[in-house]
N, C-alpha and C positions, 0 to 999 in steps of 0.2 A: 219445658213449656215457658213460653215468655209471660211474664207478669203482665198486669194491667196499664197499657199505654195511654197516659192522658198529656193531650196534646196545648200547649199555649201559642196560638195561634196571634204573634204581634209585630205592628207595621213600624218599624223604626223611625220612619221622617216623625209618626207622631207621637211617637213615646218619651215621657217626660219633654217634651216642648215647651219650655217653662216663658214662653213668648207669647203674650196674652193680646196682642192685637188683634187678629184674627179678621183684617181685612178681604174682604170679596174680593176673589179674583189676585190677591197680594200677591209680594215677587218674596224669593228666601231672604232679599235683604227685609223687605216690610215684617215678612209673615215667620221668617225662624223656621231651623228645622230639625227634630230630634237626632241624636247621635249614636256612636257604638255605644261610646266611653259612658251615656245614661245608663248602658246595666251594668253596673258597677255590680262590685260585692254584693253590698246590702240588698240592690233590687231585686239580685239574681238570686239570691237566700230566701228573699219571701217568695220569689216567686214559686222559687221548688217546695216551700213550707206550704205553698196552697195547696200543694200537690199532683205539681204536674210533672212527669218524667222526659219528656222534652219541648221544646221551644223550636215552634217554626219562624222563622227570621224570615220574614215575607216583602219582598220589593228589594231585594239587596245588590242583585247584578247590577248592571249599568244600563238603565234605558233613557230613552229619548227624553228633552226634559229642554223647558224653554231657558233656563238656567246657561248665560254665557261661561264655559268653562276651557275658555280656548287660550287664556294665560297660562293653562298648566297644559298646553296639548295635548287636551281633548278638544274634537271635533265639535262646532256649532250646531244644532239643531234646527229645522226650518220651522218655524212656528206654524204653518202651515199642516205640518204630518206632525204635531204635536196636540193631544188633549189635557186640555190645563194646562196653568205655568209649571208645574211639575213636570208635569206628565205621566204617561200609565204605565208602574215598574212591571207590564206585559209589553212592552213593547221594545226589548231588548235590542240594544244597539256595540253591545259587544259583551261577548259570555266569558269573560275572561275577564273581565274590570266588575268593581264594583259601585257604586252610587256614590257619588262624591259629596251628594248633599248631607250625606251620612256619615261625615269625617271631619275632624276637629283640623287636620292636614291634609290637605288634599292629596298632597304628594306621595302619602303614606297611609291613602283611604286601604292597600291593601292589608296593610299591617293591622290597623285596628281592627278590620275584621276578624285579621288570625287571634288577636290578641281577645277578640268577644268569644271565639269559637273556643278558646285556653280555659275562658274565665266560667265558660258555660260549663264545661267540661269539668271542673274543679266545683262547680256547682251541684255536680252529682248528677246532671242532665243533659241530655244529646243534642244535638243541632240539627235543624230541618230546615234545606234553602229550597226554593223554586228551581222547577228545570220547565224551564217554557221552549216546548219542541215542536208546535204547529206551525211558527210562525216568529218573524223577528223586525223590529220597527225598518219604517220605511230606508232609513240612512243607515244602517245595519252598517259598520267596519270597526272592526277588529285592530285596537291600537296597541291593546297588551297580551295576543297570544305569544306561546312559545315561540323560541325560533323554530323553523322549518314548518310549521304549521299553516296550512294553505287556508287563506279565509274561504269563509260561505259566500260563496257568490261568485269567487275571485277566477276559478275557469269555467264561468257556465257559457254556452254558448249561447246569447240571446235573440238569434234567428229562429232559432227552435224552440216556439211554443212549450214544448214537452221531452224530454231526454231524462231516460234514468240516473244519465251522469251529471246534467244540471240541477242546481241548489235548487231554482228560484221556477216558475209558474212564468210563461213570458204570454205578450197579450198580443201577439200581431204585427208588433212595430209599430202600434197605436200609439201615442204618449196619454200620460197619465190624467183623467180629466176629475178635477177637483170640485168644479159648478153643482156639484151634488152636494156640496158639505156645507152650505153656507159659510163662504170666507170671513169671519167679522173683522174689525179694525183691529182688534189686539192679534191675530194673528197675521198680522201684514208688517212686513221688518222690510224699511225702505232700503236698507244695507245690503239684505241679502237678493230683491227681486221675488218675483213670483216663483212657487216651486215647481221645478222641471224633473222627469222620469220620463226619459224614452229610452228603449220601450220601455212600456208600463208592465208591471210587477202584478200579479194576481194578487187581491186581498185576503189575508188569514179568515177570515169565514167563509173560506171558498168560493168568494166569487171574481170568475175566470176572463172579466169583462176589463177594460178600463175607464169605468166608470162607475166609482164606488159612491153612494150616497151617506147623508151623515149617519145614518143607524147602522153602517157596516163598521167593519172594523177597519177603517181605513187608514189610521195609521200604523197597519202592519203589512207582511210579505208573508203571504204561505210557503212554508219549505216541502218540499219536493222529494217522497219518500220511495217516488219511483209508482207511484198512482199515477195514469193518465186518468183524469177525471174526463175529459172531452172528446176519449176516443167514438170515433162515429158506430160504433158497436154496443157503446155503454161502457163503463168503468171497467181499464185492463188495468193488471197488476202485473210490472217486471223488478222480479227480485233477484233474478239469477242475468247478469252476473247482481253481487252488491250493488247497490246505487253510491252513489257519492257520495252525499250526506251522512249517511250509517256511520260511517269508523268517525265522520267530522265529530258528530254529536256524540259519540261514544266517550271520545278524547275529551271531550267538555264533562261529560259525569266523571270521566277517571281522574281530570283534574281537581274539579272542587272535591270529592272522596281523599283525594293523596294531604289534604287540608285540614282533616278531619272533620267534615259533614259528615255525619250520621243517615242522613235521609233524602230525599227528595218528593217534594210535593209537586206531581207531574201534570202542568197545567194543558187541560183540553184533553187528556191522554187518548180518549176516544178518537178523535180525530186523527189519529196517528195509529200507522197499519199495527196488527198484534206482532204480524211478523217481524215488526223492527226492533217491539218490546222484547221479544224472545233471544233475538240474539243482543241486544246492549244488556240487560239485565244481566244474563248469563254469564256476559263476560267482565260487567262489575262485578258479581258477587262471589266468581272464582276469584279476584284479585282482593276485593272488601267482603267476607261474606256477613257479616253484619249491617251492612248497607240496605236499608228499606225503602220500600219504593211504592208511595200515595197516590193513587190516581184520582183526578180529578172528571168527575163521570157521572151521566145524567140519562143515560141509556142502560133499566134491568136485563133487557134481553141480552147484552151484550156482557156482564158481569163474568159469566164463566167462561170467556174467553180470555178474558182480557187477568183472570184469575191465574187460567192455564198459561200465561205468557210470562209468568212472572210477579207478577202484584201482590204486596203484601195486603195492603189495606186499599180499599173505594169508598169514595165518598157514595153513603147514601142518601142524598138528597132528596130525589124523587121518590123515595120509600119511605122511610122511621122521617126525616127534617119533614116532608108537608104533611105526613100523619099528625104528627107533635104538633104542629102549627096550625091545622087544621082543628085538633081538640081544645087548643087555647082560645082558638078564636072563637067556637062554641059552633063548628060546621061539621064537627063529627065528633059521635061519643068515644069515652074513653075505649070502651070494650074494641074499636078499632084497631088497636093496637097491637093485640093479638093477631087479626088475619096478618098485619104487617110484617111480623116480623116473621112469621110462617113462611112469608113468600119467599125470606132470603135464608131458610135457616141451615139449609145448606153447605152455604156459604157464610153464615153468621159472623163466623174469626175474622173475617175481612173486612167486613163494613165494618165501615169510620162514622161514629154517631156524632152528631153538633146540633146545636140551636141556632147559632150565628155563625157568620163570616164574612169577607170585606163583599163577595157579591150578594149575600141576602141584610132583607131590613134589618134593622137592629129592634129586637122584641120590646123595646119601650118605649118604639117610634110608635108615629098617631097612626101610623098603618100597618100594625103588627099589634100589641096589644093593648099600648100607651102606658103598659106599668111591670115592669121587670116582676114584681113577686109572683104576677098571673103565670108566670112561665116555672116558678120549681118544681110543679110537680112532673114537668114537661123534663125539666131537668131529672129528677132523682131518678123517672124511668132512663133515661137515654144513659146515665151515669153510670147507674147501676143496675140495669135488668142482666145486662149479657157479659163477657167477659171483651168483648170486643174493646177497640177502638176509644177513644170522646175526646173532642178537640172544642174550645174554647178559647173564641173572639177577644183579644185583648178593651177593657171597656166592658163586656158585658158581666164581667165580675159587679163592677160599679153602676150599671144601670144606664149605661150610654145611651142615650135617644136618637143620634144622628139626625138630628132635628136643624144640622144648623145647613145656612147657604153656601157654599165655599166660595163658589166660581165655575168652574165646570160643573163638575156632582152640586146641581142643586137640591132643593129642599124633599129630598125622594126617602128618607126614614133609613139611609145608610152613610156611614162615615165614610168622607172623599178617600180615594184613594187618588186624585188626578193634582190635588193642591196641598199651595201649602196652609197649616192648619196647626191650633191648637186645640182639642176638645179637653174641656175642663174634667172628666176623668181620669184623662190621660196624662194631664199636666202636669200633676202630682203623684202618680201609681205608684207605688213602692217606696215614693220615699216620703212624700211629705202626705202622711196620710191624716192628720189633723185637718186639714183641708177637705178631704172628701166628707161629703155627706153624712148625716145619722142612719139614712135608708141607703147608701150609700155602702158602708161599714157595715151593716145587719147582712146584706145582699153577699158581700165581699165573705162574711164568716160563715154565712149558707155555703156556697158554694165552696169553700178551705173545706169542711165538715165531710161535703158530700166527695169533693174528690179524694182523700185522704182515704176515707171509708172506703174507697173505688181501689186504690191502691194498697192498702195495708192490711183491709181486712178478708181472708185467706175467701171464704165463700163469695164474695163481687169477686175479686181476680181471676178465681180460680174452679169454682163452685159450680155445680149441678142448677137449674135451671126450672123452674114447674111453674106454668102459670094458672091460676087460683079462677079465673072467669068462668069458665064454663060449666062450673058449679056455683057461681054467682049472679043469679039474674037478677033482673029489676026486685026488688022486695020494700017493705018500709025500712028495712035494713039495710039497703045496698043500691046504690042505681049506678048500671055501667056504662049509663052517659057520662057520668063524674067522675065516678071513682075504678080506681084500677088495681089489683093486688097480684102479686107471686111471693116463690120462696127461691131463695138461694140456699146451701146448703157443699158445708166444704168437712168431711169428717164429723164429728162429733155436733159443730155450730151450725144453728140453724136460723136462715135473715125471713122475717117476712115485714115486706113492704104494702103498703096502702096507701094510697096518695088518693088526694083532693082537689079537682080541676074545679071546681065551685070555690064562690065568695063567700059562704055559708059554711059555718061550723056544722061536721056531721058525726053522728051516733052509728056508727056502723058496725056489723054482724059478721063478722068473714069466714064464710066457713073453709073448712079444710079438708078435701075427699079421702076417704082411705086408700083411696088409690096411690096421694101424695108420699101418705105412710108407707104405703111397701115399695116403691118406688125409690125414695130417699133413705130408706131404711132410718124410718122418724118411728121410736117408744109412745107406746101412751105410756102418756105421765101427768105430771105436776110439775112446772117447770116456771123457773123466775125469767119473765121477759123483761130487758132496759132498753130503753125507746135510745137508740145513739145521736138523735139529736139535741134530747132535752135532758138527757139522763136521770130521768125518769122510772121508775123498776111498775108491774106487776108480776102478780102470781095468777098463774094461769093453768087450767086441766087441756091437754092437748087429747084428745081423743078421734078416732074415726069417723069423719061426714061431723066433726061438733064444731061450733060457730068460737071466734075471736073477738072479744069485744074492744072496740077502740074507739077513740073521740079524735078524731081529725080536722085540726085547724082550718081557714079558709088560705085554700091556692096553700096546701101547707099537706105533709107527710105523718107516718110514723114507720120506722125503721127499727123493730124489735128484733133483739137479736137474744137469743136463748142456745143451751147448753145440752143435747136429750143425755148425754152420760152421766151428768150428775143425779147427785139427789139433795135439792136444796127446799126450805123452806121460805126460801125468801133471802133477799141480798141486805147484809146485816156488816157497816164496816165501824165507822164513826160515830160513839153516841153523838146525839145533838139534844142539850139540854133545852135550846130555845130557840126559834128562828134568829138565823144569824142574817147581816144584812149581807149582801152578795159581793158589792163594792169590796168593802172593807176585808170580807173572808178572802178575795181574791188579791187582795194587796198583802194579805198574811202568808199564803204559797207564793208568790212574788219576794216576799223578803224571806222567808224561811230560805229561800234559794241564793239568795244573796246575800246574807248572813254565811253559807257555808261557800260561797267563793271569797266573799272577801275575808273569813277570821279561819276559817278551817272547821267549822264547830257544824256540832247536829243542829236538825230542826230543832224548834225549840218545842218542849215538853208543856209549858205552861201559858197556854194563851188563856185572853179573855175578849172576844174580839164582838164590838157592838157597833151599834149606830153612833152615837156620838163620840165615842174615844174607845179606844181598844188599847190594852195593855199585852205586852207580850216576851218572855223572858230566856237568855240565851245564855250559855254555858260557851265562855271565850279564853282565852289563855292572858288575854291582858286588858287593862282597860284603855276601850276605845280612847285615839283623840278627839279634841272638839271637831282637828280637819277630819277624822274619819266619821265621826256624826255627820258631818255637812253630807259627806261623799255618800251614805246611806240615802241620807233624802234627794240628792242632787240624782245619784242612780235611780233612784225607784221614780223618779219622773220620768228619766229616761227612759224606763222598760216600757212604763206606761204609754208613753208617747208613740212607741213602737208598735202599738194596736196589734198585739201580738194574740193570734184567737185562742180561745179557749174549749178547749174540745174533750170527750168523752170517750171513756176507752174499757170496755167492758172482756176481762180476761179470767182466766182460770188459775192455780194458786202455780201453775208449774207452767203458766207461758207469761210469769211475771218477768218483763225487763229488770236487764241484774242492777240496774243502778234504782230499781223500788225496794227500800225493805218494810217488811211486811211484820217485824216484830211489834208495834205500836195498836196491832187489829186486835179488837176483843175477841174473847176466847169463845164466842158464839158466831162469832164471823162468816160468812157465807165459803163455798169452794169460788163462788166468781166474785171478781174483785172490781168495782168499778173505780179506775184510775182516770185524773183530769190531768190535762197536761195544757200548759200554757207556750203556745208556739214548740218551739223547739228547747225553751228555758227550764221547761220546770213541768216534772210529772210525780204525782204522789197518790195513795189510794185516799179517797172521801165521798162522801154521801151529800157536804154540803152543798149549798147553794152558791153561783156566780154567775158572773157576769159573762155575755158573750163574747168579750173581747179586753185589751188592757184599758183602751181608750175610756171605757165607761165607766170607768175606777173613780175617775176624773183627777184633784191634783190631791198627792199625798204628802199631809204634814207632820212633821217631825214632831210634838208638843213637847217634848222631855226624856231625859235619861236618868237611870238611878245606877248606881255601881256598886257590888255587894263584895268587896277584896277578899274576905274571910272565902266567899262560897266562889268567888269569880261569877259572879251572874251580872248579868249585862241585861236591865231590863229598857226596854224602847216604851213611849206613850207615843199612840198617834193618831189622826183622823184623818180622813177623806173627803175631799170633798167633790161628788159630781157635780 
């Protein structure tokens, strides 16, 4: 069974764009445009540390784009069949090149892609580009295929309207009439003259007219999949023989696959017969069979065809995306949720869950919810109720508003995909994360937390399924206009979740049916629950039809995960003599880690770690230099600076990671262990208190060193200061 696919969903022109003009309507010289070479190492480590298993690479072929790139031969584009000075990376102008605005060289825009797809790959994560097969921008030609490969278009016959062996839709011998699209003066290039198409070209949302007005898609071509949409009978289908396009577009998936793409995100895929899907799939996935294929799809009825054709995963958008959106916005209760995912449970493995994407608002625009936190609990369900799918908008880690005007995309509550742009998000992502926001940073360690959880831990992945409402009605305890509860359950571990779509802190009652019990094969017991995002522990009686008690933050969860095989009386690791301050505890696991990369040595045995000065003492083979004093404080800024999250990891004494040792646990110690791990640097078992992330550490100073020759102890003095 495949593990838990969580998808990062990011637009290259505007990732890390560290070009802050951000002019209306700007050209790439004014406006800048993000590159391959920005996911570097570093980016592409955090980004897989948030926990996502691939990266779709979205806008990367080569489309239309008001951008003169005719020094390096490529073809000019008419500003005319162009939206935005970008333009729309849907409006494909050759499937065999890739985006030049995307390349440090133009010359070698291919290479850096191979070289992102190398780097992604060594990042421990897959690659997902676009296959846009409805339809391809209006000046469509093919500069960089194969040899011997016949372009799209290249023998249609354009007398005939319609022919299974023509690419393209033809309109009559009409020429193409543009008076619908309102021509403005930035699209008028007195170089090139007004744009000409005879005959005219049918427009990618099917319309077979030549005269497409500005709400159509008119700067595209429908491809021709051997549909007569206009027969005077109604819609015939001739598939036998092949149509012509079929092997075209086949040879375009076999290419970018022989590349190593992982994926494809198949734009419109509806709109495109099942029977095309059935045989291109088919014959990708004998030659890649790990090759996945994303439809993008907005039609339920049509879900199990397009399932039976082939598709791994469909976007459900019209299903779970305006449920979710619908609860946030306060237009339908939570308990909704349930009938939802009823309708497709079916088919549940397949649907692709999201909040965001380049064509819906961005959740913390004024027309969506105006504040990113109203959306977690919207999040922890879609994340983690099913084992399905969840794909995430690059920006809505960080709260992106799409609030701004670009040029084309104005002020509509979504990030342009038409211009060029900086979103201050974006500008910074991954690497200069001192720069993002405080709510910014909080939001960013929410969502690391909950996908991580989605991936790692065995019951989200992989787990049984129960949802908790229908034994939860309205009560003083419960209201399932807000609130919403299930259980996952993977073996022995059992999740139960409760989220809070309310502003208001709630006291809630959850009961649990005995029916869940023989079902899940759940013990009555006494069992220790830890909340995985606050690490938090109760003790709790599970019993048949008996109630859960929990306090539930506002627009906030709780994510208790328990054990029914043990027999604990409670989670018992770390004494703690006295509240420790969380800053500081978390810069002592920070150095305890770096203390054993740089000298070789254990943690240290003897802390005393406070608010104003913390003392702390280490067993070395030599005494430090002054330069390695320096390099102790000089690093531990650095980690710090790496806003590396800090997350909860709640295990049993026999699925301890071999690099935890467990000899330092008192001898009353629980069978579950709760482990904190910082990013990917440093995991150790504790009870104590921290911080959500490194950033909040704030800066770590060195005060002083002692050196004990006789015993070799190496003790540090230091403070923090947030």
């Amino acid at each position: 069974m495949m593990s838990k696919i969580t998808i990062y969903q990011t637009f290259p022109r505007l990732f890390n764009n560290a070009n802050p003009t951000c002019k209306k309507d700007g050209t790439l010289a004014e406006n800048g445009s993000g590159k391959f070479v920005n996911y570097d190492e570093r980016a592409l480590a955090h980004i897989h540390q948030m926990g996502f298993t691939h990266i779709w690479y979205t806008g990367v072929i080569r489309h239309a784009t008001q951008t003169d790139y005719s020094a390096y031969g490529i073809p000019r584009q008419h500003p005319e069949v162009v939206k935005g000075k970008a333009g729309s990376p849907y409006a494909i102008v050759d499937y065999y090149d890739v985006d030049p605005d995307l390349a440090v060289n133009v010359r070698s825009r291919m290479a850096e892609w191979e070289g992102l797809i190398q780097r992604t790959h060594e990042a421990d994560m897959k690659v997902l580009m676009d296959f846009v097969p409805n339809h391809v921008g209006r000046e469509y030609k093919s500069i960089c295929k194969p040899q011997g490969v016949r372009d799209i278009g290249e023998d249609d016959d354009p007398h005939m309207n319609f022919s299974p062996q023509n690419n393209f839709y033809y309109c009559g011998g009409a020429p193409l009439n543009l008076d619908g699209i309102g021509v403005s003066s930035d699209m008028v290039d007195p170089t090139l003259g007004a744009y000409r198409e005879i005959p005219a070209k049918a427009t990618g949302n099917d319309r077979f007219d030549a005269c497409p007005t500005r709400n159509d898609w008119y700067e595209t071509i429908k491809l021709n999949y051997g549909i007569d949409y206009c027969d005077a009978g109604g819609r015939s289908y001739h598939f036998d023989p092949i149509p012509n396009l079929w092997g075209k577009m086949v040879d375009i998936l076999l290419y970018w696959a022989s590349k190593g793409v992982d994926g494809f995100r198949c734009d419109m895929c509806f709109m495109v017969p099942t029977a095309f899907w059935s045989y291109a799939i088919k014959i990708v996935k004998q030659r890649y069979p790990n090759v996945i294929f994303i439809g993008e799809m907005y039609d339920t009825g049509a879900y199990a065809s397009y399932i039976a054709s082939g598709f791994d995963y469909l976007y459900d958008k019209v299903g779970m995306y305006d449920c979710i959106r619908g609860i946030i916005c306060g237009q339908r209760p939570a308990a909704s949720i349930t009938y939802q995912w009823q309708q497709t449970d079916r088919v549940n493995q397949h649907m692709l869950y999201f909040l965001e994407n380049h064509d819906e608002q961005r959740i913390a625009s004024d027309f969506f919810a105006g504040d990113p936190e109203k959306a977690i609990p919207g999040a922890v369900v879609s994340i983690l109720m099913r084992n399905n799918p969840f794909m995430l908008y690059n920006g809505q880690e960080y709260g992106e508003r799409g609030m701004d005007e670009e040029g084309f995309s104005g002020r509509d509550g979504r990030t342009t995909i038409f211009d060029y742009w900086s979103p201050e998000t974006l500008r910074y992502a991954y690497h200069g994360i001192s720069k993002t926001t405080p709510q910014g940073r909080n939001l960013a360690v929410t969502y690391h937390n909950l996908l991580n959880m989605a991936v790692h831990e065995k019951a989200f992945s992989e787990g049984e399924f129960f949802d908790l409402m229908y034994v939860n009605p309205a009560s003083p305890h419960f209201d399932p206009h807000k609130h919403y509860a299930f259980l996952r359950k993977y073996e022995d571990e059992v999740m139960l979740v409760i989220v809070n779509f309310s502003g208001e802190e709630s006291d809630v009652l959850v009961t649990i049916p005995a029916h869940a019990f023989e079902m899940l094969h759940i013990p009555q017991k006494n069992v220790a629950a830890a909340d995985l995002l606050t690490g938090d522990s109760a003790f709790v009686r599970l019993a048949h039809d008996g109630q859960f008690p929990a306090t539930l933050p506002p627009y906030g969860a709780r994510i208790y995960k328990f054990n029914v095989r043990m027999v604990d009386k409670g989670l018992v690791l770390n004494e703690h003599n006295k509240d420790e301050f969380p800053p500081a505890h978390t810069a002592e696991h920070l150095l305890n880690q770096l203390m054993i990369r740089m000298f070789g040595c254990e943690r240290s045995r003897n802390a005393h770690i406070e608010r104003k000065k913390s003392k702390i003492t280490y067993h070395v083979d030599h005494k430090p230099t002054r330069q390695e004093e320096k390099a102790i404080e000089t690093e531990m800024n650095r980690l710090i600076d790496e806003d590396m999250t800090v997350s909860y990891e709640f295990v049993d004494r026999n699925h301890v990671p071999p690099e935890v040792s467990l000899d330092r646990l008192p001898g009353n110690a629980s069978e579950m262990v709760r482990l904190v791990r910082i990013g990917d640097y440093d995991v150790c078992p504790c009870l104590g208190k921290h911080v959500r992330s490194t950033s909040q550490i704030g800066k770590f100073v060195l005060l002083g060193t002692n050196w004990n020759e006789e015993k070799h102890e190496f003790r540090i003095r230091y403070k923090v200061i947030p």
